[in-house]
C-alpha positions in Angstrom: 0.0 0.0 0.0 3.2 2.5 1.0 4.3 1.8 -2.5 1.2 1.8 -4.8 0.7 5.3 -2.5 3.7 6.9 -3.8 3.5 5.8 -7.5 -0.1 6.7 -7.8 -1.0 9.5 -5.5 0.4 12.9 -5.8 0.3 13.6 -1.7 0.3 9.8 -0.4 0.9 11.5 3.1 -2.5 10.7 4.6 -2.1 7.1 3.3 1.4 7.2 5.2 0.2 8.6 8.7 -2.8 6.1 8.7 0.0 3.3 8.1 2.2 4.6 10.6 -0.9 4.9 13.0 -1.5 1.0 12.5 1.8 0.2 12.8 2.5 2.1 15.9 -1.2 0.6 17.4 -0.8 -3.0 16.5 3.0 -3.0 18.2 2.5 -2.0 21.6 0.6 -5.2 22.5 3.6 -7.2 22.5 5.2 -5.4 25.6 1.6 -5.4 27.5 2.8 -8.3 30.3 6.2 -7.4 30.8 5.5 -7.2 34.1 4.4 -10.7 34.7 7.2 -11.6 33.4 9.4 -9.7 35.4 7.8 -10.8 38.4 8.1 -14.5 37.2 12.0 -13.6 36.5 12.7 -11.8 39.2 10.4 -13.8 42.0 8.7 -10.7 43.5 5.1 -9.8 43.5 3.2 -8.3 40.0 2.2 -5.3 41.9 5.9 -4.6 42.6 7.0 -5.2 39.3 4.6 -3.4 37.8 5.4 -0.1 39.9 9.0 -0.6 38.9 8.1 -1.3 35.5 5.9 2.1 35.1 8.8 4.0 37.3 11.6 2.8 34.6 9.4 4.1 31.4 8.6 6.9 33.2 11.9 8.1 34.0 13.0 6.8 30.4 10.2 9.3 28.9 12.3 12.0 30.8 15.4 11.7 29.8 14.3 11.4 26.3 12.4 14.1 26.3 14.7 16.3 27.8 18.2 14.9 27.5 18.8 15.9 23.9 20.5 14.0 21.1 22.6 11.8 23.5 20.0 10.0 25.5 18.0 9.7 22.0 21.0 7.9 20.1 21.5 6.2 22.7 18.1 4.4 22.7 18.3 4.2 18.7 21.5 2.1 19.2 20.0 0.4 21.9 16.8 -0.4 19.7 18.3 -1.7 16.8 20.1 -4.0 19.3 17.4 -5.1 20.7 15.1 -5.8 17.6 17.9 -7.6 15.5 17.9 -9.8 19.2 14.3 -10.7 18.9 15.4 -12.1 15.2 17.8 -14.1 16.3 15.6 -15.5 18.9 12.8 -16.6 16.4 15.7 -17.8 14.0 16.6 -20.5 16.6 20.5 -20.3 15.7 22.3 -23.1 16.8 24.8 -21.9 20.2 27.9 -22.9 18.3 27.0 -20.3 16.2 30.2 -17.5 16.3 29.3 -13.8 18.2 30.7 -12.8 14.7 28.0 -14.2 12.8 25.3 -14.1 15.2 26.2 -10.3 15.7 25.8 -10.3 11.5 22.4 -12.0 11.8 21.8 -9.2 14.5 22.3 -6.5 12.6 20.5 -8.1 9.2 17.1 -8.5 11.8 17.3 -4.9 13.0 17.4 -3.9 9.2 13.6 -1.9 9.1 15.4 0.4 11.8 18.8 0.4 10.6 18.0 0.9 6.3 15.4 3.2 7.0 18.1 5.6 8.8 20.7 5.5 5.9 17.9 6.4 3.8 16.2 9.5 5.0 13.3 10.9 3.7 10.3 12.9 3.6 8.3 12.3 6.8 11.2 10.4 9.0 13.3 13.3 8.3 11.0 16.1 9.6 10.4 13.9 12.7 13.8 12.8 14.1 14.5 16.8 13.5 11.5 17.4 15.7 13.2 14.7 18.2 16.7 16.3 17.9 17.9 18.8 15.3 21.2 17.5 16.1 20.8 13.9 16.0 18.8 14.9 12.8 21.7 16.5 11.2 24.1 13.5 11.8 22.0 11.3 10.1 21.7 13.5 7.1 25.5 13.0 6.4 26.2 11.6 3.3 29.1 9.2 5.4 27.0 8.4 8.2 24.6 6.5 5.7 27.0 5.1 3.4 28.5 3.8 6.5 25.2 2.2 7.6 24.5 0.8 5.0 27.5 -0.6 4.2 27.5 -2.2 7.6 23.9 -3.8 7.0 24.7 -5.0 3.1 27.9 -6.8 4.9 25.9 -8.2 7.9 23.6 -9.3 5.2 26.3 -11.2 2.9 27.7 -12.7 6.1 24.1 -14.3 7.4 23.2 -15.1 3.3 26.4 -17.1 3.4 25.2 -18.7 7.1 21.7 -19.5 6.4 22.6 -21.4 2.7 25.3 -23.7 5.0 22.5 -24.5 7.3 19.9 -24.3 5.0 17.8 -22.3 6.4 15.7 -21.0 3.3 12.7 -19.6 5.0 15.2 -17.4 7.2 16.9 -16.3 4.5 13.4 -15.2 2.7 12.6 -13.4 6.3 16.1 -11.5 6.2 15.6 -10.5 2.3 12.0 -9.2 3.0 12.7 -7.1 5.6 15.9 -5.6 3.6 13.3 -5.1 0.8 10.7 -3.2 2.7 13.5 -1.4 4.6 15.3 -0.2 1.2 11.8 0.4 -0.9 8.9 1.5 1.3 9.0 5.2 2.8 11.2 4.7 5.3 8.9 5.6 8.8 6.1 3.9 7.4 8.4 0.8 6.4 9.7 0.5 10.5 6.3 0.9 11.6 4.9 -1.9 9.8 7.7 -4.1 10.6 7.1 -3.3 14.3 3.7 -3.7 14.2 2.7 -6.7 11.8 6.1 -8.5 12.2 8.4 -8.0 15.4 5.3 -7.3 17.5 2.9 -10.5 16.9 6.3 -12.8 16.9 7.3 -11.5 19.9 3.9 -12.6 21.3 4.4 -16.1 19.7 7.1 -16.1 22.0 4.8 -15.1 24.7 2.3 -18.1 24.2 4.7 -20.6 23.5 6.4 -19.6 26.8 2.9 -20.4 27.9 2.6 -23.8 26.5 5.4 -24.8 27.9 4.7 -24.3 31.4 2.4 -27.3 31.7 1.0 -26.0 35.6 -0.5 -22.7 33.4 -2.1 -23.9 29.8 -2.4 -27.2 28.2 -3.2 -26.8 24.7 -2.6 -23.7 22.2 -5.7 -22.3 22.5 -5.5 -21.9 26.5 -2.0 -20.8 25.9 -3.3 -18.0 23.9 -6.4 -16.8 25.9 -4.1 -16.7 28.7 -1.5 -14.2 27.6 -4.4 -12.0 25.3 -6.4 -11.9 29.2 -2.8 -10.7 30.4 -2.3 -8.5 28.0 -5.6 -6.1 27.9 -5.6 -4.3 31.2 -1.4 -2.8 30.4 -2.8 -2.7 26.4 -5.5 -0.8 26.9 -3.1 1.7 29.6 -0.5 2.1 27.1 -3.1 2.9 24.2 -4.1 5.8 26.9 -1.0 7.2 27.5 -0.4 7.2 24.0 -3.8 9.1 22.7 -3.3 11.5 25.7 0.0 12.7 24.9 -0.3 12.5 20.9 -3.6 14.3 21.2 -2.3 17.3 23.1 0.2 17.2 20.3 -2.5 17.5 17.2 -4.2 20.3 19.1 -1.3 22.6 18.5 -1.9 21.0 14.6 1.5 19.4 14.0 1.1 15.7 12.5 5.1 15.3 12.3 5.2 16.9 16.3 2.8 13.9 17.0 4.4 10.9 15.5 7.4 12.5 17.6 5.8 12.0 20.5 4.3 8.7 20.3 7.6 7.2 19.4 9.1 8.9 22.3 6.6 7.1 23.9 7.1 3.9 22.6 10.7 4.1 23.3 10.1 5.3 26.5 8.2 1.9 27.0 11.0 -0.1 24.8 13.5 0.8 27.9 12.1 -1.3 30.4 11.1 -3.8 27.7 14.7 -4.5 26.4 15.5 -5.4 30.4 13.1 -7.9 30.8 13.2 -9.6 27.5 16.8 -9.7 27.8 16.3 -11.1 31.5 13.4 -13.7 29.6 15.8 -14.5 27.1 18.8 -15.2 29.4 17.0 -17.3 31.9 16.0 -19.4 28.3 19.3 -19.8 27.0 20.3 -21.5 30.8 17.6 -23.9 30.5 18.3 -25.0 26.8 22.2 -25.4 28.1 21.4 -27.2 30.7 19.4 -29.1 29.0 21.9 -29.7 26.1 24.7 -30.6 28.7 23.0 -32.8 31.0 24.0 -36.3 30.6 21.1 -38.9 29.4 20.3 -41.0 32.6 21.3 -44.6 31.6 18.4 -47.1 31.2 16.5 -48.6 34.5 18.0 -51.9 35.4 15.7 -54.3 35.1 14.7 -56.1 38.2 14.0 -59.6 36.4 17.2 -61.8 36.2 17.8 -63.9 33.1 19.9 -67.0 33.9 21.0 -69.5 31.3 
């Protein structure tokens, strides 16, 4: 739709805010029980985590919106490590895997966020200079995006190469879709479909199957799913708040580009506290699988009946 918009339209803006709208709604769903799950990681109570939760993205919604350029590249760095992590995760790389190549694979994930940077353009331009003039000005520089992406068409050859070894074509179609949509659609509306129709709902595949497997909670798919969408609503339905009250004192002064601003200060406000406990999720994974993978196999039962000849 991004792309029949621009070839066919003359102002495909509207069509591009509405996309960005969608993308924007249907992605903050997938952060909407991190505090269950950093109770369950950290053993305390869901009220407490909750508090501390709301207290981290609060104090993250500060800083960004009154730190400046530093606290916002920051959080872009931290982002596209973060979001190249979640692809990895749903690519189920083997551990023997080199930190060379699984940091290639990273970066190849987080391309949405990281093409969509080197590329500029009309609407993400006018809004990270609404975010920082500063930061806004790096980014224009002609070596700052051939160096990014350089970095992402390397990280790119280096997975290719990975994923034909292991034969892993339907990884390799994932990675080459997302460098398509991040090197052809207009580049805010191509990161906010990614994060809404693709990291978001996988992230929440995640989320159920974490679900399954925890045989005192949910027994079959279905359960699994009812459980994390009745999780999910009450922090859904606060986040969607937050977000309609701050964008819409925003489009009362009548800037569009001052309210897509805000919201993703918002949602990377949220994302701070997110990264922590998916990171925390995702550690306390990776020691079960190893434990799993180095425990020796028990060595059959003998049995109590004795043959003689």
């Amino acid at each position: 739709m991004a792309v029949l918009a621009d070839h066919l339209m003359a102002d495909a803006t509207a069509v591009h805010v509405a996309l960005i709208a969608l993308g924007l709604v249907l992605g903050v769903p997938h952060g909407s029980v991190d505090h269950l799950l950093a109770a369950d990681v950290l053993a305390v109570r869901a009220v407490t985590a909750t508090v501390g939760y709301a207290a981290l993205a609060a104090a993250a919604w500060t800083v960004l919106h009154w730190g400046g350029a530093l606290p916002l590249a920051l959080m872009i760095v931290a982002s596209i490590v973060h979001f190249g992590l979640g692809e990895v995760e749903t690519m189920d790389i083997p551990f023997g895997t080199s930190v060379f190549r699984r940091t290639a694979l990273l970066l190849t994930g987080a391309g949405a966020l990281v093409l969509p940077l080197a590329r500029g353009g009309p609407g993400w331009d006018e809004t990270l200079r609404t975010l920082s003039p500063s930061l806004a000005d790096l980014f224009s520089s002609g070596t700052i995006r051939f160096v990014l992406i350089g970095i992402w068409a390397a990280s790119a050859l280096v997975s290719a190469h990975l994923l034909v070894v292991e034969r892993r074509w339907l990884i390799l179609v994932d990675l080459a879709v997302i460098g398509v949509v991040g090197s052809v659609v207009a580049p805010l509306v191509a990161f906010a479909l990614w994060f809404g129709l693709w990291h978001g709902p996988r992230h929440i595949a995640r989320l159920v199957a974490r679900e399954l497997a925890d045989d005192r909670r949910s027994s079959t798919t279905r359960q699994a799913w009812m459980a994390t969408i009745r999780h999910a609503v009450p922090a859904t339905l606060g986040a969607y708040a937050t977000l309609a009250a701050v964008v819409g004192v925003v489009v009362g002064y009548g800037s569009t580009t001052g309210a897509v601003a805000m919201a993703i200060v918002v949602l990377l406000a949220l994302t701070a506290p997110h990264m922590i406990v998916v990171a925390a999720m995702d550690s306390a994974a990776h020691r079960r699988r190893r434990r799993v993978d180095t425990t020796p196999e028990r060595p059959p039962r003998a049995s109590r009946v004795s043959v003689t000849g």
